[in-house]
Residue, then its C-alpha position, 0 to 999 in steps of 0.5 A: x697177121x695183121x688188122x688191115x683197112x681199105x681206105x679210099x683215097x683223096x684227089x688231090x686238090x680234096x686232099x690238100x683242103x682235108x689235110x689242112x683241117x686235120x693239120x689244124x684240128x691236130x695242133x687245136x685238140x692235141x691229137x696225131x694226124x693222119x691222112x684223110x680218107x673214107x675206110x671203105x672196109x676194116x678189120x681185116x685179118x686176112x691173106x693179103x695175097x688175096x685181097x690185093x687183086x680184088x682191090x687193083x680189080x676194083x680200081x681198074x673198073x670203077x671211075x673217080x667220083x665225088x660225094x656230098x659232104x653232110x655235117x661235122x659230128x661227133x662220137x663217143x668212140x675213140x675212132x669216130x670222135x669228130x668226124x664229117x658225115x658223107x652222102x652214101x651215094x650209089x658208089x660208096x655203097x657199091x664199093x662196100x657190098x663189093x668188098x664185103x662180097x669178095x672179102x669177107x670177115x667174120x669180125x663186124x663192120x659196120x659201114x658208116x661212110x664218113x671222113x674223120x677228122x681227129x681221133x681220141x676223147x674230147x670234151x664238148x667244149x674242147x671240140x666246140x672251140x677247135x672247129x668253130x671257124x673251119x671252113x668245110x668244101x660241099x664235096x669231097x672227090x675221091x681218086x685211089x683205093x689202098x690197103x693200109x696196116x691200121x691198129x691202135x697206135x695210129x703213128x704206125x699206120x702204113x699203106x701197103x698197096x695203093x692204086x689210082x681209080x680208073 
């Protein structure tokens, strides 16, 4: 089995402004880039079969919605080294309590909604000098769920099911 990730996914006019800055952040700070979104649950080394239905349940039951963007941040993590901080509204927590209800994994999360904007190790200076003209939008609107093959290597990063809430 894999490690999977359950992503939410972009609308498409947040997906076009997020993805520039990830594009921009990329080339600045040498990074890969990858698409944007807000990992709901991580982790995963389960029975896809499983896990499939409860995620095209969740989307078939639940409407687009929009969260407050709160600031740029950085981490000491590989995973979380510049990323922006997001409201965890009402429906961001209820996606996760959901998911971790249905799914389950004896592997720790711990569920800090944010959108990431590079991956890898970066000095102060470094990220102070990428990000000090980008422009962040006041929200970001959120429009489908998927499952995606995550690992270390995040050039082999692939969705494997995808579905548009609503």
């Amino acid at each position: 089995m894999s490690d999977y990730s359950i992503w939410l996914t972009l609308e498409k006019d947040s997906r076009s402004k997020y993805r520039k800055i990830i594009m921009k952040l990329s080339k600045r700070l040498n990074s890969i880039p990858f698409d944007p979104h807000c990992t709901i649950y991580s982790r995963l080394n389960t029975d896809l079969e499983k896990v499939i239905p409860i995620i095209n349940n969740v989307a078939k039951t639940r409407d687009q919605f929009s969260v407050k963007v709160k600031r740029l941040k950085t981490g000491k993590s590989k995973w979380k080294s510049l990323y922006l901080s997001i409201d965890n509204n009402e429906e961001l927590q209820s996606l996760y309590s959901f998911c971790k209800r249905k799914i389950g994994t004896s592997r720790k999360f711990t569920f800090d909604p944010h959108l990431s904007f590079a991956y890898g190790s970066f000095n102060a200076e470094s990220i102070h000098n990428a990000t000090k003209d980008i422009v962040l939008p006041k929200y970001i609107a959120f429009s489908g769920i998927s499952i995606v093959k995550t690992g270390g290597n995040i050039s082999t990063w692939e969705t494997i099911f995808h579905r548009q809430i609503g």
